[in-house]
N, C-alpha and C positions, 0 to 999 in steps of 0.2 A: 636391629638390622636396618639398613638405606631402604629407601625405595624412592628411587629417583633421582634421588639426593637431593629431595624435598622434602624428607620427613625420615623419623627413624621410630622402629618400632618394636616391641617385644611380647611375645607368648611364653605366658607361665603357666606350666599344669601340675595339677597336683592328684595323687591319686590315693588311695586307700582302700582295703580290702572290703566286699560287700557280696552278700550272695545275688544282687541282679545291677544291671546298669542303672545308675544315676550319675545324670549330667548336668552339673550349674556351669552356668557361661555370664559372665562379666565383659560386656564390649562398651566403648566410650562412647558417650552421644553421636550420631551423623552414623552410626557404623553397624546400625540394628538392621542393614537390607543384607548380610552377610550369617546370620545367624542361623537360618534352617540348612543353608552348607555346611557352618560346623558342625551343627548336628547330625548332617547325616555323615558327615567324613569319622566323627567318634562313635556312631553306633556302628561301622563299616569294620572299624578298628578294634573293639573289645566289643564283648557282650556280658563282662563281667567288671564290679570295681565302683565304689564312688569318685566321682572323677570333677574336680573344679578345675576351668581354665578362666584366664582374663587376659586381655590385650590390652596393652601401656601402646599408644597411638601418639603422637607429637610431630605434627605438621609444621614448621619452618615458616613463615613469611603465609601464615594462614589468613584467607580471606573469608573463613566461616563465620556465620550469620545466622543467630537463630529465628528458627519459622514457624508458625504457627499453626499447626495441622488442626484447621477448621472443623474437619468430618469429624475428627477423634474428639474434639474440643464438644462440638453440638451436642455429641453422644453424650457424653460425662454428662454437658451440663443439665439433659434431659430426665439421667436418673437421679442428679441431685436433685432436682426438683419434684421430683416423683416424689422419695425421699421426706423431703421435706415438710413436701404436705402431706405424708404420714405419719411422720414422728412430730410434728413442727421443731424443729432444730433453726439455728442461726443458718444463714447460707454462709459457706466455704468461703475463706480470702483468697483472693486472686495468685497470689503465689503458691499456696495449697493447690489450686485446680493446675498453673503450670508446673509443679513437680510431679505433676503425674505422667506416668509413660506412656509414650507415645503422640503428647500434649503438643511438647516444645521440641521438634526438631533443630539438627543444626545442618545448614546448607552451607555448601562449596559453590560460592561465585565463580563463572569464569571455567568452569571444569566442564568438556566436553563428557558425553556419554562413555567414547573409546579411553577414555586417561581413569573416569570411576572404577570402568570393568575391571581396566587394566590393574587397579592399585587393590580391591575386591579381590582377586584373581591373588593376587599376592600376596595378599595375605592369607588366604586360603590354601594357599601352596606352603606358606610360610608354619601352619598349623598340621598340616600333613609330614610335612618333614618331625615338630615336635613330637607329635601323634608314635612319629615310627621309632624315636627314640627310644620315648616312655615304653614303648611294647618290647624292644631289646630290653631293655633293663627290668621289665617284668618276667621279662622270659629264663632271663639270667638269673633272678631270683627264684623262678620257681624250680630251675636245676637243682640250687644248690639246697632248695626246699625237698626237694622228690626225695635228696639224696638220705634226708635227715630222717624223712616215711620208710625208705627202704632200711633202714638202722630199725626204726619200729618193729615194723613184720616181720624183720630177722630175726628181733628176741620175743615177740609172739609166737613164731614156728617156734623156738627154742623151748619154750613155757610148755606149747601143747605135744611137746614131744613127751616132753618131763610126765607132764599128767600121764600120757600113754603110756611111759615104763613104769610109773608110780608103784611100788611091791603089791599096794592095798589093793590093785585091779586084777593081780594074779587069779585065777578059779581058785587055785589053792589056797589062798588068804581068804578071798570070800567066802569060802566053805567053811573053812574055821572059827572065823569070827561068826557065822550063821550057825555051827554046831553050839558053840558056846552062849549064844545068846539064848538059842533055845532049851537048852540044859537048865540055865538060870530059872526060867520059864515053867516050865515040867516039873522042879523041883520044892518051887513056889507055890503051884497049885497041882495035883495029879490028877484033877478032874476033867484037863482038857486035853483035846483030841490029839496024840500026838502027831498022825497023818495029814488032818488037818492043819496043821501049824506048819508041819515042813511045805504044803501045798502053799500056803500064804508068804512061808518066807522065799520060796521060789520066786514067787510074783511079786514079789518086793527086791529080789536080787536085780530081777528082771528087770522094772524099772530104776534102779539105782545105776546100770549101765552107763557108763559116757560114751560107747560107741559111735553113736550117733553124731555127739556135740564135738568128738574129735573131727570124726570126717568132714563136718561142716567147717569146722574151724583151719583145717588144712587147705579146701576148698578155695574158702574166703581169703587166706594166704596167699594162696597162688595166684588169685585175680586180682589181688592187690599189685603184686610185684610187675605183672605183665600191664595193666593201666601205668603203674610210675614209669614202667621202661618204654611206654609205647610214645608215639606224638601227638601233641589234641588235648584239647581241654580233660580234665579227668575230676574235678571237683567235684561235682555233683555224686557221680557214680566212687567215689573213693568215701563221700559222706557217708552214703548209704551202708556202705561195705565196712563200716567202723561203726554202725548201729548192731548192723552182724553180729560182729565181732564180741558186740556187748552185749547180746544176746544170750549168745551160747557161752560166753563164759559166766554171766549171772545163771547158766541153768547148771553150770558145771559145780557152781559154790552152793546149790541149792541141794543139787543131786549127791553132795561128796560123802560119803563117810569116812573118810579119813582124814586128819590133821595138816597130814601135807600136802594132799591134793588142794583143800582150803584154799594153805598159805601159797600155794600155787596159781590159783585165782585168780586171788587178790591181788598177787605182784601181774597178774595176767592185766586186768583194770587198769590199775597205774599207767602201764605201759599204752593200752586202747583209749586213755584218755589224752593221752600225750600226743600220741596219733591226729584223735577226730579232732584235738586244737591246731594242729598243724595245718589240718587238711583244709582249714577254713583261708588258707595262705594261698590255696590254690586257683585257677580257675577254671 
């Protein structure tokens, strides 16, 4: 882009998915008094994402000059020599001390204060405009992202309906299958209590229940669907809600005694792992 029609310049950002902000910044020599404004304009802007930017800078009839920043230069050369006479090592060659940052600046002869601000100002302006882009086009992605979560939790709800009609959870089929186990039982040995055993297979029916892991699991459905549809970051809180998820269905394959409740699960997992990789797309 012009700026003045003295120079042309360009912002490139790149971004990629991350659970906190991280920002690297690439600017051309002369141009590091500019750097705590892009930072604060990208942290203004996202709070999620690894994020590298750099400015391509190309001044036209430049009368830049490189300078020698004394204070920065004394500094270094203070702890090389600490340094040195601790380890005794070689002293550093003179080009090693000027590549270092902050070392060798480059000055614009000739440039008023009001023309630096001015072209500073612009590019900073020029970063802000990129800035809003990248966040359209992350925002655009995370639509079409929510959309592909809410296909999830629709055949989640689908699965933990399934388990809920499942025949094996009927009273009736419970009592059968616990008539007949106990008979086996009884007829193995006749020296145990039969009272006591229906007592113990109660309290084993009792805990083999899914009631519980349904209701939660319908629960956690429903506040899934209402964070995708809502507006506002939802990362974090849809992470969480997909550990749920795996939760109570690892207690559902623990809890099952039946075959198809199992392979019910299982396909249940599949589907929550597909999920919590999505969710990582989020912010």
């Amino acid at each position: 882009m012009p700026d003045g029609g003295e120079a042309r310049w360009v912002w490139e950002i790149r971004s990629v998915n991350g659970k906190g902000l991280d920002f690297r910044l690439r600017l051309p020599p002369g141009l590091e008094m500019v750097e705590n404004d892009c930072r604060k304009l990208v942290g203004n802007a996202f709070s999620r994402g690894n994020l590298q930017a750099s400015l391509q800078y190309d001044k036209r009839n430049s009368t830049a000059l490189p300078v020698v920043n004394e204070a920065a230069l004394a500094a270094i050369l203070m702890h090389v020599e600490r340094l040195r006479a601790e380890l005794g090592s070689l002293p550093p060659a003179a080009e090693t001390v000027l590549s270092m940052k902050g070392v060798l600046e480059i000055a614009e002869t000739g440039e008023s204060e009001e023309a630096i601000a001015l072209r500073n100002q612009t590019l900073l302006d020029g970063l802000a405009d990129a800035l809003n882009e990248l966040k359209s086009m992350r925002e655009a992605e995370g639509r079409a992202v929510a959309t592909v979560l809410l296909g999830h939790v629709g055949e989640i709800e689908r699965l933990v309906q399934a388990v809920e009609a499942d025949p094996s959870r009927q009273p009736a089929m419970i009592r059968e299958r616990l008539s007949q186990q106990l008979a086996q039982i009884l007829d193995s040995d006749n020296r145990l209590d039969p009272q006591r055993l229906h007592q113990e297979a109660a309290i084993l029916a009792t805990k083999a229940d899914l009631r519980e892991e349904i209701d939660r699991l319908k629960a956690h459905v429903e506040a899934a669907s209402l964070l995708l549809k809502s507006p506002g970051p939802s990362g974090r809180k849809l992470d969480f809600l997909a550990q749920e998820f795996n939760r109570e269905c690892n207690t559902i394959c623990s809890k099952s005694n039946a075959a198809s409740v199992t392979a019910l699960g299982l396909e249940m997992k599949v589907v929550i792992d597909q999920f919590r990789e999505q969710v990582q797309n989020l912010e």
